[in-house]
N, C-alpha and C positions, 0 to 999 in steps of 0.2 A: 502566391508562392507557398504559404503555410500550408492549402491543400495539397499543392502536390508533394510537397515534404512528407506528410503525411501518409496518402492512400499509394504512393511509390513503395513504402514499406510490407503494404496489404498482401496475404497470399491470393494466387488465384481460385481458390475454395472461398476465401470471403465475397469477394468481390461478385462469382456466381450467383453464392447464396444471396447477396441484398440483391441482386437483379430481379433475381428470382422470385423475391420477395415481393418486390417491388410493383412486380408483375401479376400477385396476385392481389393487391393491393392491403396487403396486411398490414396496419398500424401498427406501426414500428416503435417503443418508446427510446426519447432521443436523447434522456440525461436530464434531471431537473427534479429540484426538493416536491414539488408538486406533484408531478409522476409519478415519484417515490411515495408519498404518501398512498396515492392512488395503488398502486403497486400492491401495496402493505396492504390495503383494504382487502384485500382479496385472497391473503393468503390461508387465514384460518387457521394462525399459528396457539390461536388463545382459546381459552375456552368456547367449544356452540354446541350444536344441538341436532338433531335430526333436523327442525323445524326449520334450523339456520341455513343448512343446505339446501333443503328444498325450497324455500325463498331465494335463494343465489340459482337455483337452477332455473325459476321458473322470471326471473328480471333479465337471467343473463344468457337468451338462448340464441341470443346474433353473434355471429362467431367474429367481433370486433373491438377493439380497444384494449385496453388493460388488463380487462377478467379474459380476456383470449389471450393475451402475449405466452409463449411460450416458455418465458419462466415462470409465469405467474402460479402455470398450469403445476408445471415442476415442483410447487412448491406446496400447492394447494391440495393435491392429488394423494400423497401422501398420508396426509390427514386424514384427509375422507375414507381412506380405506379401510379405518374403523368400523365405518356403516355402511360397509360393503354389501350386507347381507338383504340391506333396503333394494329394490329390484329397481330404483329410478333412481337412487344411487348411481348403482352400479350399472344405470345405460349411460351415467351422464359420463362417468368415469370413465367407461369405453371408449366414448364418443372426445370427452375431450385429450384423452391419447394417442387416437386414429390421428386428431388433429395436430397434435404434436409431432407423431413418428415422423409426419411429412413437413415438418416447422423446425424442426432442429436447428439452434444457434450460430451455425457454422457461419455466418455474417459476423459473429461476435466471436466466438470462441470460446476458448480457458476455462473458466469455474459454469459458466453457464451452461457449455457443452455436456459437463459431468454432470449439472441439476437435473438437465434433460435427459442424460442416459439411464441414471436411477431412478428417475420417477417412470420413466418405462419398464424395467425391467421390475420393480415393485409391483405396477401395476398389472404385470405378464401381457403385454402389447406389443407386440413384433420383440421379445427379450429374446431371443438369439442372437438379434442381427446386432441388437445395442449391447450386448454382453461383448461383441466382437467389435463394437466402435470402440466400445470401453475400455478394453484394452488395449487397443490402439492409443485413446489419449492420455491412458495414465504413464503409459511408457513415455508418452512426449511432456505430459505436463508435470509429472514428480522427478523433482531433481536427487542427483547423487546422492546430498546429504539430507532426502527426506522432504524438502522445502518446494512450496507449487513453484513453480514459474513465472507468475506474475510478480513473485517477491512482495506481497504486499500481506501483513499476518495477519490481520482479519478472516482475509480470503483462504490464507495457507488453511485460518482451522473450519474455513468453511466447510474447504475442499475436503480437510481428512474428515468432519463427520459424515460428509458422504461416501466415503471411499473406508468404513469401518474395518475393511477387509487390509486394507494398507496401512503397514506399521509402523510410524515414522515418528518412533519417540524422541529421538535426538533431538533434532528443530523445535519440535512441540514444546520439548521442556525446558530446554535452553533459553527463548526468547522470552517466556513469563516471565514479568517485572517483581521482583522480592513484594509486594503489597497485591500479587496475581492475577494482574489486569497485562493489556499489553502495549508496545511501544504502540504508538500513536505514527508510526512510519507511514507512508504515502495513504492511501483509503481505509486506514483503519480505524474505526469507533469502537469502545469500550463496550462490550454484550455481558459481560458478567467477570466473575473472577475463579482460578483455576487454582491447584495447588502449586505454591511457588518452590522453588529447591532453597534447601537452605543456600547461605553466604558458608565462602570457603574459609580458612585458616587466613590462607596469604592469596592473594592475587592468580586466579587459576582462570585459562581465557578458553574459548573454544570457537576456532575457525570454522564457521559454515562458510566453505571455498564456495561454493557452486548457486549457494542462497546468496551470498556475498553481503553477510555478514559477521562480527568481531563480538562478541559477548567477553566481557571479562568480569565476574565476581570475586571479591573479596568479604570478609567480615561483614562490613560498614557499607558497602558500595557497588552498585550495579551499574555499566557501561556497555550499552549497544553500538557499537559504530557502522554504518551502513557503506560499503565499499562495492558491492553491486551496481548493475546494470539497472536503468529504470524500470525495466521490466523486459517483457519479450517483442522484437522491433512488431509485428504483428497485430499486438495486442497494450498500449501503453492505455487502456483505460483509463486504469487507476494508477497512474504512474503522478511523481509530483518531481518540479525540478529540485531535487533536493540530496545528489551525489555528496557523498564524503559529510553526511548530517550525522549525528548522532545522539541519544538520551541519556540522562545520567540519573541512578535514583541515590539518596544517599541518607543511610539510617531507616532502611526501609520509605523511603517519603521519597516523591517524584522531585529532580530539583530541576535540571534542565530539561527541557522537553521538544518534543515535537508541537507543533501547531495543530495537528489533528486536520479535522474535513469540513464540518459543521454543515452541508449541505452537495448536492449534485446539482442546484439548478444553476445554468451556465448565467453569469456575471459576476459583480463585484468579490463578491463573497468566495466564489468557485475558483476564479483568479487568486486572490488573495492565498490561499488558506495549500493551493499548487503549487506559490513562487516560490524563488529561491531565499527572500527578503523572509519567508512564514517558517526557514528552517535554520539549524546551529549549521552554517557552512558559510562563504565568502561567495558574495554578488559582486561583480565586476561588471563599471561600465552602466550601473542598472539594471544590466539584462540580465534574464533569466537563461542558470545552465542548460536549458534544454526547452522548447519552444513551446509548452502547455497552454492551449485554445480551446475553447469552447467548454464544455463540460469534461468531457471526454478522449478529446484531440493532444497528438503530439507532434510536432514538423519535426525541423530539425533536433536529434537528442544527443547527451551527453554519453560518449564512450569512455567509461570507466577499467583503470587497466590496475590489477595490484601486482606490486613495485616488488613490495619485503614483507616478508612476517617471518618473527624472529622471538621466542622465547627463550631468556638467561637468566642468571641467577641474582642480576640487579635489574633486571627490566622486563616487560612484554613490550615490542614494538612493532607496529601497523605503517605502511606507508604506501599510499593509492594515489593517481590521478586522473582526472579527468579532462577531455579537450572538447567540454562544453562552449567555451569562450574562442576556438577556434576560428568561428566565425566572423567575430569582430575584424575592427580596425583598429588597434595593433591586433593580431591573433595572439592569443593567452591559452597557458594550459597552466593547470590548477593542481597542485601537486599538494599533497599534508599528509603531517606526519603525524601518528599518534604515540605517545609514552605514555606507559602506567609503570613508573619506577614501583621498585620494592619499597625503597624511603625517600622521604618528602614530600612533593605534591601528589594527589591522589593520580592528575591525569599532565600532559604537557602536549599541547597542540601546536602546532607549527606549521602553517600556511606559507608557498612559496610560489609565486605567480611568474611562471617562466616565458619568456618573450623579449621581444625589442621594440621600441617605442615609449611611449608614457598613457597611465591609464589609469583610475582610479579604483577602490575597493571598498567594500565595507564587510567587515566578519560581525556575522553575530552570535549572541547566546541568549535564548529564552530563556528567561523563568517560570515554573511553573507558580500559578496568581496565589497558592500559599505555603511557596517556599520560602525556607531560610535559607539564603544565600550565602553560599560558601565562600573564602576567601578566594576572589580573582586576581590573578596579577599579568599585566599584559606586559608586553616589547615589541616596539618596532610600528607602533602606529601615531600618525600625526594628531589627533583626537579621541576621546570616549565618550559617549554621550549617553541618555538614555532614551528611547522611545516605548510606546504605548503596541502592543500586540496582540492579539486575539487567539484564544485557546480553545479548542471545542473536542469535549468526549463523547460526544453525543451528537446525533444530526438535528439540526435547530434548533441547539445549544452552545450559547461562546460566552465568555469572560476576557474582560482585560487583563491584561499582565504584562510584567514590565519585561524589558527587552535593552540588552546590553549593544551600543552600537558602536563597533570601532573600525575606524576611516583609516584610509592612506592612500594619496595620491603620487605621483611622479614616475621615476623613467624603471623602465623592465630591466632583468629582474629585481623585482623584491621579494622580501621575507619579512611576516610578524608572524605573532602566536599569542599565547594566554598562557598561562599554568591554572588548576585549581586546586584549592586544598582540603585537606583533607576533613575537615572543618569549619 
């Protein structure tokens, strides 16, 4: 059932294209820390050498595996154009773009599509016809307020360093975390750090509707709340079940966080690091809001609807849900509310699990493993506990950290939440 929840989603461009592929029997890569590695070896993103290429040209002239996959090429190609001037350079360059123009991603899509269309038209290899895929996909895949489409920010700044030409400062500067790294939202790992905006006077928010999500800065404190869709039904890659999560940083310093990624190879770790259990949001039931398999895979997901957004002169308020848990037994829709009052607690979250029957929940809140933990105050849950969770900025790289765990069970509907302070 999970497959067909899945490839039911698929356009019929994708679906061709793996046929396609499949048919030429092109090694596919399928998701996995190892692959990835593999991946990486081949990009020649670091320092080499005339010598270093010509060594790569002459071990890797079988057009198979990882040094052929079509983003590899995308990314490698680029580089080389340096030593273009080399004449065996410059056939392999030819040669592995020929190979490209007729490899293009369209099995995958989204960010890989645009790796592939720039490194062609870089290269000047059939760049007509990808100047005119190109903008094709940039009208489908750059949203209203600037933001890619997969909603995942790693990706977003992939996208815009290949897309130089598209200007989409808003998003860009908004989501940098005040210490100018970025939220850790669904596949994002920390690549360096950006310049951050200052903190405002008082509490100043800015709705990415269409990115789907909530940034609010003040002084002291930076809050991302993520109200978006997991991504595009098409394409959930990088999607994690992690609707209605969001980061907190406070005093410049990460305090609540996301879990991060720490790797793509499908088990424990890839599971983990997806669920709903690895983000700041409310697990019902156990299950995860939205059906994350495999590396890569999503069945059933979470449709995210926003309710209110409301700025006054004693509050900003956010209020979204989502009918991830619809599919239970009771079915559950998952409704919260965000407050950043002007005075008092910095934030007021409010979870409300609407339905009939009885079923149980757990909300949680990450710490980040060397924060100082600000004054929590909960309502409306039968327990608080703490557990042990795992953090990663980095891919095969994790740390423990502690994790706030608060339960309630019994009959629908109910209501908790938390405040936090300011402090």
């Amino acid at each position: 059932m999970r497959l067909f929840h899945t490839v039911r989603h698929l356009r019929l461009k994708q679906i061709l294209a793996r046929i396609r592929y499949t048919s030429r029997r092109r090694r596919r890569f399928q998701g996995g820390g190892k692959h990835l590695d593999a991946f990486q070896s081949h990009y020649f993103e670091g320092e080499f050498t005339k010598a270093d290429v010509h060594a790569w040209i002459e071990t890797h002239k079988e057009k198979i595996g990882e040094a052929w996959d079509p983003y590899t090429i995308s990314v490698r190609v680029p580089h080389w154009l340096r030593y273009a001037d080399d004449p065996v350079i410059q056939a392999s360059i030819r040669k592995q773009l020929e190979f490209l123009a007729n490899n293009i991603e369209h099995d995958i899509g989204g960010n890989h599509v645009i790796k592939n269309l720039r490194a062609l038209i870089l290269g000047n290899v059939e760049a007509d016809r990808a100047m005119k895929l190109l903008r094709h996909e940039v009208k489908e895949q750059i949203l209203e307020d600037g933001g890619h489409i997969e909603r995942t920010p790693m990706y977003h700044l992939e996208v815009l360093n290949d897309l130089r030409d598209i200007n989409a400062p808003e998003l860009r500067d908004t989501i940098v975390m005040p210490d100018g790294t970025l939220p850790l939202l669904k596949d994002t790992v920390n690549v360096g750090r950006a310049s951050a905006r200052p903190g405002q006077a008082e509490a100043c928010p800015t709705l990415l509707r269409a990115s789907g999500f909530l940034v609010v800065r003040d002084r002291n404190a930076y809050t991302i709340a993520d109200f978006g869709p997991p991504g595009p039904d098409y394409l959930l890659a990088h999607a994690h079940a992690d609707a209605l999560s969001f980061e907190l940083a406070i005093g410049g310093r990460r305090t609540i966080v996301d879990s991060g990624v720490f790797e793509y190879e499908a088990g424990e770790w890839r599971d983990y690091f997806r669920s709903t259990r690895a983000h700041n949001t409310v697990e019902v039931a156990g299950e995860n809001q939205s059906e994350v398999w495999s590396s890569f895979r999503v069945a059933r997901r979470a449709r995210v609807r926003l309710i209110h957004f409301e700025e006054t002169k004693d509050a900003i308020t956010l209020i979204a849900e989502h009918d991830g848990y619809k599919r239970l037994r009771p079915a559950v829709i998952h409704r919260r509310t965000f407050v950043w009052p002007r005075e008092g607690p910095l934030l007021v979250v409010t979870d409300d699990l609407l339905g009939n029957g009885t079923t149980s929940a757990v909300s949680r809140l990450h710490f980040h493993p060397d924060a100082q933990r600000p004054r929590i105050e909960t309502f409306g849950f039968e327990s608080v506990d703490e557990e042990t969770g795992w953090y990663s900025e980095q891919f095969n790289e994790k740390r423990e950290k502690p994790v706030l765990a608060m339960r309630k069970s019994g009959a629908l509907p109910m209501r908790f939440g938390y405040s936090i302070g300011r402090d």
